[in-house]
N, CA and C atoms as a LAMMPS dump frame, in Angstrom:
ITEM: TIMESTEP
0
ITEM: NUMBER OF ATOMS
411
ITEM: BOX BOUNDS ff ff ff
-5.0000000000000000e+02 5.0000000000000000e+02
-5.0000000000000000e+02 5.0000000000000000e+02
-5.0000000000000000e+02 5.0000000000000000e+02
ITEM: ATOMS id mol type element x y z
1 1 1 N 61.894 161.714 238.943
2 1 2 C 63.01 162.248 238.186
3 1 3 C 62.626 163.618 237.626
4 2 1 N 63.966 164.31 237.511
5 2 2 C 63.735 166.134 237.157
6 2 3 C 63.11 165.544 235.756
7 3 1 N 62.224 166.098 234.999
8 3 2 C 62.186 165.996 233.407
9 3 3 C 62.846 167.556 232.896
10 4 1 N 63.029 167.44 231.509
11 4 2 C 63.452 168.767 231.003
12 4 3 C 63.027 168.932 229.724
13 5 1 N 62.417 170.376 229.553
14 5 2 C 61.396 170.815 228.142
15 5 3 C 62.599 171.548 227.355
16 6 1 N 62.88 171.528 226.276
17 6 2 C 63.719 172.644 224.948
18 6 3 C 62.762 172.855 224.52
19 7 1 N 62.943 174.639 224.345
20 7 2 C 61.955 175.4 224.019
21 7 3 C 62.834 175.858 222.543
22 8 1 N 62.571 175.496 221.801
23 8 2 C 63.574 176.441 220.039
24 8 3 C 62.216 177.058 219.46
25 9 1 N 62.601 177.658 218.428
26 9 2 C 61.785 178.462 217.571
27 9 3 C 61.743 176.956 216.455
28 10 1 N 62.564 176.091 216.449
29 10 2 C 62.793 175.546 215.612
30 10 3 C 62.326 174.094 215.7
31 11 1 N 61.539 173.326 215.475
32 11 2 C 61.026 171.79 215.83
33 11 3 C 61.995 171.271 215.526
34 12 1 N 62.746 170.996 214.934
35 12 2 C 64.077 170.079 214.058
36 12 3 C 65.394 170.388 215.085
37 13 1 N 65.353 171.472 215.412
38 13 2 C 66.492 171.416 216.776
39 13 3 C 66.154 171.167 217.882
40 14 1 N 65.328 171.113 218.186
41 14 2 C 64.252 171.232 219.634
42 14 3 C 64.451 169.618 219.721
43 15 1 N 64.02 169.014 218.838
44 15 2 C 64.094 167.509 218.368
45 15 3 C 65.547 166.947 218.509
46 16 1 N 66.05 167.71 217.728
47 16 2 C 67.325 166.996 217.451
48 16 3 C 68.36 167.336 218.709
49 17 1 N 68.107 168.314 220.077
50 17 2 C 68.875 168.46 220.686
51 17 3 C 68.414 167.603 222.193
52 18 1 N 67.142 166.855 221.671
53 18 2 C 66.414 166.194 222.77
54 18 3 C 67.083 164.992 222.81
55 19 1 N 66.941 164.568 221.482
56 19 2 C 68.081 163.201 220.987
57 19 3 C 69.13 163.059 221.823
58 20 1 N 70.081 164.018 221.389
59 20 2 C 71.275 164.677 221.847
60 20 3 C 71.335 164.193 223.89
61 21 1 N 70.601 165.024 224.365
62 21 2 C 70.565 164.885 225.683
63 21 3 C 70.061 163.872 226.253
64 22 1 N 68.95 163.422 225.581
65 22 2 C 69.041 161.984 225.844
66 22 3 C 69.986 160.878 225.959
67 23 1 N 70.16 160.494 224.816
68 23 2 C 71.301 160.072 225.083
69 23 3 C 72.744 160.018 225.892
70 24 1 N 72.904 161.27 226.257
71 24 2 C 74.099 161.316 227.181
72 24 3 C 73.629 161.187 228.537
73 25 1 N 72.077 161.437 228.413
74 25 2 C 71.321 161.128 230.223
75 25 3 C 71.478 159.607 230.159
76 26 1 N 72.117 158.861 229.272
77 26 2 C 71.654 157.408 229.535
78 26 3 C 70.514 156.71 228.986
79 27 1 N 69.64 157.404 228.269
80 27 2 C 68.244 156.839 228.039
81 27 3 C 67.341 156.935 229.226
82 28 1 N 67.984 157.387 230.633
83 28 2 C 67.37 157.407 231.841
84 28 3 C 66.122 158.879 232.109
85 29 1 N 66.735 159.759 231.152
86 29 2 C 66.668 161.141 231.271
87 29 3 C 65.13 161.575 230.68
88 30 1 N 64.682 161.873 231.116
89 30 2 C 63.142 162.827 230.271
90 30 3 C 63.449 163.808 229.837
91 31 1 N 63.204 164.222 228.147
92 31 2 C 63.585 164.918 227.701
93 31 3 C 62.577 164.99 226.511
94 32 1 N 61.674 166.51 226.542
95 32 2 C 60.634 166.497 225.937
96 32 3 C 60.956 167.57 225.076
97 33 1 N 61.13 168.197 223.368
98 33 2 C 61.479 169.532 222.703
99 33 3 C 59.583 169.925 222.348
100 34 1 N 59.995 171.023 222.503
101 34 2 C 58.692 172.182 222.767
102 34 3 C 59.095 173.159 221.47
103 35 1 N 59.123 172.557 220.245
104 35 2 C 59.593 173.533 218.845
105 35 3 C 58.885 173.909 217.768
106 36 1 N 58.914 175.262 217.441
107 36 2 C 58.193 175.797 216.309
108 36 3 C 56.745 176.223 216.981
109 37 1 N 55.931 176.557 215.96
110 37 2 C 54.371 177.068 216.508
111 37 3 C 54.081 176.241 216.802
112 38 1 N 52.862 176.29 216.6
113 38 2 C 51.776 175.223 216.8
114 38 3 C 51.426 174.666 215.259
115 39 1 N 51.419 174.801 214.154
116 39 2 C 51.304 175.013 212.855
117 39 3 C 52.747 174.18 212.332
118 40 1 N 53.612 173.903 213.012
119 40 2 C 54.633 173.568 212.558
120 40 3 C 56.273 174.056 211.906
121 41 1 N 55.482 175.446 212.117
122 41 2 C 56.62 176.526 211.878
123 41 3 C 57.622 177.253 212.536
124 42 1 N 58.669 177.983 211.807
125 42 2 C 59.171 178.668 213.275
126 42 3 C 58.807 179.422 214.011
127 43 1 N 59.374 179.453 215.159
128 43 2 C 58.067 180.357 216.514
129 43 3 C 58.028 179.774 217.923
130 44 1 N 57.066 180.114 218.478
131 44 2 C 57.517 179.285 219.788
132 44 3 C 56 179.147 220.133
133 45 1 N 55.41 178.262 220.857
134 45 2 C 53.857 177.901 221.437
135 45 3 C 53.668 177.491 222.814
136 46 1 N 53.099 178.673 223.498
137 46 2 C 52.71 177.929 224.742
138 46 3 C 52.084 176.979 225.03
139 47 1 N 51.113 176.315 224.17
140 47 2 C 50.135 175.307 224.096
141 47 3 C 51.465 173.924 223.942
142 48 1 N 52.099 174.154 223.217
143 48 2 C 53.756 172.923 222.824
144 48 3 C 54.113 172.74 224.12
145 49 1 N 54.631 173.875 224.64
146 49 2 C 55.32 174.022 225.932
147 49 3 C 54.72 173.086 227.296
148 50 1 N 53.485 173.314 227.137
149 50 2 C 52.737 172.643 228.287
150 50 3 C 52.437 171.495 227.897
151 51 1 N 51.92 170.98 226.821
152 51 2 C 52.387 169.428 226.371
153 51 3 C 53.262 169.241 227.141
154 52 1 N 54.646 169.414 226.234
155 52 2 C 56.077 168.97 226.419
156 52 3 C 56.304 168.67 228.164
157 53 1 N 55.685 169.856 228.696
158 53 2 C 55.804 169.835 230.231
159 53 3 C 55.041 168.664 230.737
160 54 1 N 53.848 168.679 230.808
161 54 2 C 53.336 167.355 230.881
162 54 3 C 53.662 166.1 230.775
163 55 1 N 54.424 166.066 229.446
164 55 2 C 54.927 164.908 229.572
165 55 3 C 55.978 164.074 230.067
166 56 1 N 57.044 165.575 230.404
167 56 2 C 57.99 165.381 230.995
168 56 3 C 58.026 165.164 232.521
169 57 1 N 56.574 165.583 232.574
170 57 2 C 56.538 165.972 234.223
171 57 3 C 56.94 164.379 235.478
172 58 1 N 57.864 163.659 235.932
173 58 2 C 58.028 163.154 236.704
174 58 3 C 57.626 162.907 238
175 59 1 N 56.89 163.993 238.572
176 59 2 C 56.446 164.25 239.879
177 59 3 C 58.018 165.456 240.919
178 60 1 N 59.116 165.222 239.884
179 60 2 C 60.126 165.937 240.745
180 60 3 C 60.481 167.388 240.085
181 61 1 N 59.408 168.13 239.412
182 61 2 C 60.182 169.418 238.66
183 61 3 C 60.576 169.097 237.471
184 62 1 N 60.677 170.193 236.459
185 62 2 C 60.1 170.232 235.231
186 62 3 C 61.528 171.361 234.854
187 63 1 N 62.791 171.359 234.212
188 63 2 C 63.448 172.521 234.101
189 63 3 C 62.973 172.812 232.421
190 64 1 N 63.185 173.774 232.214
191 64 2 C 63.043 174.601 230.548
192 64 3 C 64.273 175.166 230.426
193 65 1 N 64.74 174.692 229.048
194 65 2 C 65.804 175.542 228.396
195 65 3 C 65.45 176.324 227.35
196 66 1 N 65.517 177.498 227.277
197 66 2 C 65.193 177.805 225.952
198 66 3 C 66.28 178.288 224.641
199 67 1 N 66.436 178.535 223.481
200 67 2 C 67.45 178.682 222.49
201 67 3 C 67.514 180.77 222.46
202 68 1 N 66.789 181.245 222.4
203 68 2 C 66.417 182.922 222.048
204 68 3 C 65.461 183.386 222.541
205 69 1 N 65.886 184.904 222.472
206 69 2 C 65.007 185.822 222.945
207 69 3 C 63.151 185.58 223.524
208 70 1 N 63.127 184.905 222.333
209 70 2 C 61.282 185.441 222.454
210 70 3 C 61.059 184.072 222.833
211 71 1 N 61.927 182.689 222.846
212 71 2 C 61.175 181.362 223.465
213 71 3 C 61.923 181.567 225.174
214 72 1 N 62.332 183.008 225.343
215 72 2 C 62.776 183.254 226.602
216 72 3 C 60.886 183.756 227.256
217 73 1 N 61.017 184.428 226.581
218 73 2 C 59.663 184.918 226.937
219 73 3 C 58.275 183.948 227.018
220 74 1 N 58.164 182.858 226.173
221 74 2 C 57.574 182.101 225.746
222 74 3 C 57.646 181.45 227.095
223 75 1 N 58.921 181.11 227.596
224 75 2 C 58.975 179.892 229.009
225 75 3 C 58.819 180.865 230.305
226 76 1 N 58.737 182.355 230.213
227 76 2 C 58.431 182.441 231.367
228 76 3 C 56.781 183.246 231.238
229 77 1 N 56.208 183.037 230.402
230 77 2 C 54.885 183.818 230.406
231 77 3 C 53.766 181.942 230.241
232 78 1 N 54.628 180.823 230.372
233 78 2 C 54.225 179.955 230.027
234 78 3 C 54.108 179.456 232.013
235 79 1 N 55.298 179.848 232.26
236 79 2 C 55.354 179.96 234.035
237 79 3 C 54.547 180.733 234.589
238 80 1 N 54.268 181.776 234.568
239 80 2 C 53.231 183.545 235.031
240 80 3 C 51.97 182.351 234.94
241 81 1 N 51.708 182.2 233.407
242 81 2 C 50.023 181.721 233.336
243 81 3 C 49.737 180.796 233.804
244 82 1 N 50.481 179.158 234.063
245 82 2 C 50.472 177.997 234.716
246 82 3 C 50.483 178.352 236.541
247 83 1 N 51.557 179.509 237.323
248 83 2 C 50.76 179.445 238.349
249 83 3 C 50.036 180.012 238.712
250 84 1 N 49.506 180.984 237.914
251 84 2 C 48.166 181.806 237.857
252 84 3 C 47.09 181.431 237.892
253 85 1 N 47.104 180.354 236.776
254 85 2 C 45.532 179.729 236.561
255 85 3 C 45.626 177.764 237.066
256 86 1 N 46.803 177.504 237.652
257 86 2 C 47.28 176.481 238.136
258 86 3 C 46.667 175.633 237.506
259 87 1 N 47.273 175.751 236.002
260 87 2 C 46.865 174.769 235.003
261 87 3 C 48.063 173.523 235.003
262 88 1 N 48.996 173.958 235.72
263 88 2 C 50.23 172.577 235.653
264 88 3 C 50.613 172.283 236.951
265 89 1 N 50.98 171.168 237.527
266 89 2 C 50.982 170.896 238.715
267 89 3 C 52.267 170.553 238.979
268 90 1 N 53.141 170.548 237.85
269 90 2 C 54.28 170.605 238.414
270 90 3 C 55.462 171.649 238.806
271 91 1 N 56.426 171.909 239.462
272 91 2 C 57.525 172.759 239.477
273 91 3 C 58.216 173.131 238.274
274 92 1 N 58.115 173.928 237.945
275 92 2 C 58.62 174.585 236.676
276 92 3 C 59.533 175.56 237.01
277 93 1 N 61.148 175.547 236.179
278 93 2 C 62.305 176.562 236.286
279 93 3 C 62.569 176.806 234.921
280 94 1 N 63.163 177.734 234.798
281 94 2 C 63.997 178.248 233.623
282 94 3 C 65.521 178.09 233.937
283 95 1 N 66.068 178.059 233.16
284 95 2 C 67.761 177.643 233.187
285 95 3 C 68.037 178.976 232.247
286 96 1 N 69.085 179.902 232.862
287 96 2 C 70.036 180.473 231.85
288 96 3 C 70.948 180.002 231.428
289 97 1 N 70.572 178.881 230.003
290 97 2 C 71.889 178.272 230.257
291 97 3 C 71.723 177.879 228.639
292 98 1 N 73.248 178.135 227.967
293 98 2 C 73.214 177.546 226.258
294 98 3 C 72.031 176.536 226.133
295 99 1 N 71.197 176.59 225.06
296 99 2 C 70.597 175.177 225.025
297 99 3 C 70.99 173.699 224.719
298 100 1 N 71.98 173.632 223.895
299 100 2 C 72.98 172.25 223.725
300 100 3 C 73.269 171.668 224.805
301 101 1 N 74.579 172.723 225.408
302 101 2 C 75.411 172.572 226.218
303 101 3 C 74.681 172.161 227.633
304 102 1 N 73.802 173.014 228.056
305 102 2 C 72.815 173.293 228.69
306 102 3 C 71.776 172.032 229.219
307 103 1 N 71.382 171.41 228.007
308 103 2 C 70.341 169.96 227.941
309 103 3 C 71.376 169.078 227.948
310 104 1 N 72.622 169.268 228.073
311 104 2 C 73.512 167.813 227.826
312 104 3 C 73.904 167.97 229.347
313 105 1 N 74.402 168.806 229.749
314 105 2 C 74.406 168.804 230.978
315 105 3 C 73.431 168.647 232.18
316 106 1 N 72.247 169.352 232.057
317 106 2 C 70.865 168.797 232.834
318 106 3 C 70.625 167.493 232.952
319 107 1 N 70.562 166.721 231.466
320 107 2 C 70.261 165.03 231.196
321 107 3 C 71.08 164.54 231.784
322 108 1 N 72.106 164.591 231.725
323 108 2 C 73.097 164.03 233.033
324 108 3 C 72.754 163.901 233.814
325 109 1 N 72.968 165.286 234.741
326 109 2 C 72.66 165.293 236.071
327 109 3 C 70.666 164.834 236.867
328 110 1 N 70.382 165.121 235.875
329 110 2 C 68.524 163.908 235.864
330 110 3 C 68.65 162.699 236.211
331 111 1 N 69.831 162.542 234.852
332 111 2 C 69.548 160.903 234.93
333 111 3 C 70.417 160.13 236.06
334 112 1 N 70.908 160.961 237.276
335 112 2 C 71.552 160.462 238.778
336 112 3 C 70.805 160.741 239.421
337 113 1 N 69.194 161.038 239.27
338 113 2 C 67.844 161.465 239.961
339 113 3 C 68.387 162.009 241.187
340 114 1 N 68.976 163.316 240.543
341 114 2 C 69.08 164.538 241.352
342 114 3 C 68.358 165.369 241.459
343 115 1 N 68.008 166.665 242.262
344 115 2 C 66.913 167.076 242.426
345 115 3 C 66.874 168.251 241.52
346 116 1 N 66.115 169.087 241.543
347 116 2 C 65.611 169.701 240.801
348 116 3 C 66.418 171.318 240.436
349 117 1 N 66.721 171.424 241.763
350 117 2 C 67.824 172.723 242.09
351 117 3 C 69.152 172.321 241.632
352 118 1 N 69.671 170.711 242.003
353 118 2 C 70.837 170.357 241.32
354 118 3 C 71.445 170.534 239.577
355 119 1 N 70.096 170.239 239.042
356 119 2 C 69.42 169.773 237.608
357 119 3 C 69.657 171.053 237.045
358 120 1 N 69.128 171.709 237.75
359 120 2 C 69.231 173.374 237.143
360 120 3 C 70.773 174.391 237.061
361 121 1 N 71.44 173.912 238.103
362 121 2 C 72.753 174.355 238.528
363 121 3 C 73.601 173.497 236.775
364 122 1 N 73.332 172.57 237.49
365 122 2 C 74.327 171.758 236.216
366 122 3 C 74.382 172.721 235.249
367 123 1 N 72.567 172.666 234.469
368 123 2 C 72.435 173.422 233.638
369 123 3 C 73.182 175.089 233.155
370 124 1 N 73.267 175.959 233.849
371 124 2 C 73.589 177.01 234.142
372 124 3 C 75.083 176.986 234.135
373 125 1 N 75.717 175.765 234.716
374 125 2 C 77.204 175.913 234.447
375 125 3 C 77.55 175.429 233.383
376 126 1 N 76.726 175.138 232.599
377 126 2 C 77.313 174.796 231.089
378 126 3 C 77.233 176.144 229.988
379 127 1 N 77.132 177.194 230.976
380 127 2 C 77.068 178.55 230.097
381 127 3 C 78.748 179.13 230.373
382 128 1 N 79.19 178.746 231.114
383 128 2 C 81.008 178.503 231.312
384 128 3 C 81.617 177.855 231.153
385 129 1 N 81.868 176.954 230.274
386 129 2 C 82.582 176.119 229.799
387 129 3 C 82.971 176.431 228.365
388 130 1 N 84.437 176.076 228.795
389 130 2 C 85.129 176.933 227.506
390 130 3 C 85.373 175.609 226.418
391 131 1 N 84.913 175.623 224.706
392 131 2 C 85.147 174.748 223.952
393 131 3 C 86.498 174.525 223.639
394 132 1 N 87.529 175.558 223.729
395 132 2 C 88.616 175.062 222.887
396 132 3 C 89.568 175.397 224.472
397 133 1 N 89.758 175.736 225.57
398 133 2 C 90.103 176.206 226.858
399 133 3 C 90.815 177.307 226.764
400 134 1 N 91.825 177.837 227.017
401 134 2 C 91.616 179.772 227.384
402 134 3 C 92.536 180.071 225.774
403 135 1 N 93.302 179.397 225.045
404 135 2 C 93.51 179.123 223.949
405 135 3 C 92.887 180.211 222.609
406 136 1 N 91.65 179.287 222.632
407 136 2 C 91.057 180.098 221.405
408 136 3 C 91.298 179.71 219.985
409 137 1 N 92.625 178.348 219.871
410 137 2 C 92.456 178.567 218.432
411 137 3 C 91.818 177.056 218.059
């Protein structure tokens, strides 16, 4: 099964949006949050990240969502150094994709042990989806 890492600056959302996607994967879904430093604060940690990855790791690919800017950077300098020094053995992606919206949609599509490219698509189309529909109010 795909697993999937949330990368926040924030442990308490990272957490609380793992919940979140879990649950709508069914309980079926791997879903690991990668939040705050390492220290417990806000920030982002590559050392978290590769945990989180690890644990999520299934044998089928590993997607990352991240919340901002710099845990953008965080998941792909966390990718650069893992196949560089091929410290992780699994397939690792990034999703441009909301992180909520984003992990609720991935956990889904995981938890129909779809593949990994599927997992990621899902993801990515939950950055188009309109909350209130063309409306607005």
């Amino acid at each position: 099964m795909v697993g999937i890492v949330l990368i926040s600056h924030s442990r308490t959302l990272a957490e609380g949006v793992a919940e979140l996607a879990r649950a709508m994967g069914v309980g079926k879904a791997v879903v690991e949050p990668a939040g705050g430093d390492a220290s417990g604060g806000l920030g982002t940690s590559i050392d978290l990240v590769e945990r989180a990855v690890t644990a999520a790791d299934g044998g089928d690919g590993v997607l990352l969502l991240a919340d901002l800017g710099s845990s953008v950077l965080t998941a792909r300098t966390f990718i650069e150094d893992a196949e560089d020094e091929e410290t992780v053995t699994a397939v690792v992606r990034l999703a441009d994709a909301p992180l909520v919206e984003g992990a609720v949609a991935a956990a889904s599509m995981a938890a129909t042990g779809a593949d990994l490219d599927t997992v990621h698509a899902a993801a990515e189309s939950a950055r188009d989806l309109r909350k209130l529909g063309s409306g607005g109010r």
